[in-house]
N, C-alpha and C positions, 0 to 999 in steps of 0.2 A: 263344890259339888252339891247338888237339891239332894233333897232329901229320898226321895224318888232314883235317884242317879243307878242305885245298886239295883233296883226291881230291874229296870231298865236295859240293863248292861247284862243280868241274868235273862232276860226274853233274848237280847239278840244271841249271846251265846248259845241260848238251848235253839234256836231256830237254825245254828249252823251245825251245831249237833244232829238233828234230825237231817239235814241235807247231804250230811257225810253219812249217811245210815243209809241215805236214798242211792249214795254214789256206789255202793258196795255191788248193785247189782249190777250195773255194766262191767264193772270188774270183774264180778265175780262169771259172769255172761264171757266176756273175754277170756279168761285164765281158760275155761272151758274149751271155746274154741281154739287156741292154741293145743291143750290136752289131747282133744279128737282130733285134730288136722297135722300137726306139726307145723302148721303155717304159721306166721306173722299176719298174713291178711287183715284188715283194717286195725291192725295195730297202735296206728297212728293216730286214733282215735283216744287213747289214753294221753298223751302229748297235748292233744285240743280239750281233754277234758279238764286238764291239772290249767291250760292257759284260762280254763272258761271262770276256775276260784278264782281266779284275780282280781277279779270286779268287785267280787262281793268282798273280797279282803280288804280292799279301796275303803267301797263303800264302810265298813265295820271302822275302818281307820277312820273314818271321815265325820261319822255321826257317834261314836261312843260317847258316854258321857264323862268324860274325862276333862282336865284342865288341859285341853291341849292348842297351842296357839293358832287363832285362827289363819294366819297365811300359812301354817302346815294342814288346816284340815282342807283348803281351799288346792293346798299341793294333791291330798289325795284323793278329791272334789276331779280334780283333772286328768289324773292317772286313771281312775275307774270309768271316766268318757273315752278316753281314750281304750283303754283294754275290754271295754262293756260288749264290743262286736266278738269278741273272742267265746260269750256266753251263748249267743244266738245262733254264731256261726255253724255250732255240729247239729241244728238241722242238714243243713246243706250236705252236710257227710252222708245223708242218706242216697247222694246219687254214685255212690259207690258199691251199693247194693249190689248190681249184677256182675259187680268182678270177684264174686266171692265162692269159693269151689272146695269141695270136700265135708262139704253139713248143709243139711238141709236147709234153704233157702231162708223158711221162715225164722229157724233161729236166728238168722242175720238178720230180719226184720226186726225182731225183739230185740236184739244187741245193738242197732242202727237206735232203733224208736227209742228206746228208753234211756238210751247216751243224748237224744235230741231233747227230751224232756228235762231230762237234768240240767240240760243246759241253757234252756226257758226258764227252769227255775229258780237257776242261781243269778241268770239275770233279772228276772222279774222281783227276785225279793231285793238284790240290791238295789234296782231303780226304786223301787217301793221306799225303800230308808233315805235314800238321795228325797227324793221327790216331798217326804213328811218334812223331812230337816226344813228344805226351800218353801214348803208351805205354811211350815210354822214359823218361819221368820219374815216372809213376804207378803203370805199370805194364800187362801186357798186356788184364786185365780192364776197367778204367779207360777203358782207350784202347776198345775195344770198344765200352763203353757209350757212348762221347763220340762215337763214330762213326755209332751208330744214332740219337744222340740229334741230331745233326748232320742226318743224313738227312732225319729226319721232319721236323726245324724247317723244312728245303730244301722236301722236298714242300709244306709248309704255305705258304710263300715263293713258291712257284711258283704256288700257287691265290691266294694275294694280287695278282701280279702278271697273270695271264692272266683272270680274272673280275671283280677288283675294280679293277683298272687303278691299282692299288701300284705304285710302284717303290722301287729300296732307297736313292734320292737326298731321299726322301721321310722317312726316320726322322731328315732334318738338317732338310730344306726344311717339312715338317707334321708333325710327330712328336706331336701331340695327336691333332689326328684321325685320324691311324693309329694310335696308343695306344687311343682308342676302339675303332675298329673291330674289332681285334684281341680287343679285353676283349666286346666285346658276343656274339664267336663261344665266348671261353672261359667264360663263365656264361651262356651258352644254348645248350646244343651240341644239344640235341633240336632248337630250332627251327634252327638251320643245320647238321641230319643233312649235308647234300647237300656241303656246303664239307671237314666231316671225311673224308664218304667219297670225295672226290677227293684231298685232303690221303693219306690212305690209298693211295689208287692211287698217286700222284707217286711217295711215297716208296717203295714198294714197286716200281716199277718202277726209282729210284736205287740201291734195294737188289742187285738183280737184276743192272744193270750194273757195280756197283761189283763184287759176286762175280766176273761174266762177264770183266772188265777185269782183275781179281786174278788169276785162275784162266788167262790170256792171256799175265800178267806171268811166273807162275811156269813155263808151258813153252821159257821162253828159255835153259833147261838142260835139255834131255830129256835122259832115261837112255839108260845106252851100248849101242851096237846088241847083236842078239846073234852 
């Protein structure tokens, strides 16, 4: 282990630290409406929030700096591609919105939004630690390409899971008919235009945020007054 290994391993803990501080509001946003309502109503948003850690837990297993062998970190290099759709995916919970009854509307706005934000940022920090690893060992272009190429698989991932009712427990538990489904959208892509061009959206909006979150990270050093 470098010398360096512990600084290292202290940043990434304290950055999940702060994202479990961050988690508390939806929770806490939750516990609430259940309290006022008696309902359950988008309950099921705790269920997507707890699948949306997985990534980043991947990712933490994946890049620590630990002696840990490389065909195990490359095992959970693949488990976090796989479960990374699970972080983006509670956007899309936001079109649940209008089935929500017994509290004011916008508090489910803020319960909705701020579950979707959590879940942007538990993905965008773990592609961020993927993305440094493959840049630091590939290099900076490398890592780029693996990043967008990461994105779009995500978008694509998130239209599996929100239209076709995929999930990424699914590539263990059905991994045939998800292997079909998957092959009959890549050699027909005229007849499922509709799946790309949402596939398209997703990513492009993961694109957007991951900038938006990059560009957020890098003002925690502004320049000196004048």
């Amino acid at each position: 282990m470098s010398p360096r290994a512990p600084d290292r391993d202290l940043a990434l803990l304290q950055t999940v630290a702060r994202l479990l501080g961050l988690t508390t509001l939806p929770l806490l946003l939750m516990a609430g409406r259940v309290a006022y309502t008696g309902s359950l109503t988008h309950a099921h948003i705790l269920w997507n929030l707890l699948l949306a850690w997985l990534p980043l837990a991947f990712a933490y297993l994946a890049v620590r700096p630990r002696a840990t062998p490389l065909p195990l970190r490359l095992a959970f290099c693949l488990a976090w591609l796989m479960f990374l759709p699970n972080a983006p995916y509670l956007v899309t919970d936001m079109v649940h919105l209008p089935y929500g009854s017994g509290i004011p509307i916008l508090y489910d706005v803020v319960l909705l939004f701020s579950t979707a934000l959590c879940g942007l940022a538990l993905g965008i920090v773990s592609l961020r630690w993927i993305h440094a690893a493959v840049a630091s060992r590939f290099g900076i272009w490398p890592g780029r390409l693996f990043g967008l190429a990461a994105l779009g698989m995500t978008g694509f991932g998130v239209y599996l899971g929100r239209y076709l009712r995929w999930s990424s427990w699914d590539v263990i538990l059905k991994p045939v008919a998800l292997a079909r489904d998957i092959w009959l959208h890549l050699v027909h892509p005229v007849q499922h235009w509709q799946a790309w061009a949402l596939t398209f959206l997703f990513a492009a909006l993961l694109t957007f945020a991951y900038g938006l979150f990059t560009t957020l990270d890098e003002t925690k050093h502004p320049p000196a007054g004048l």
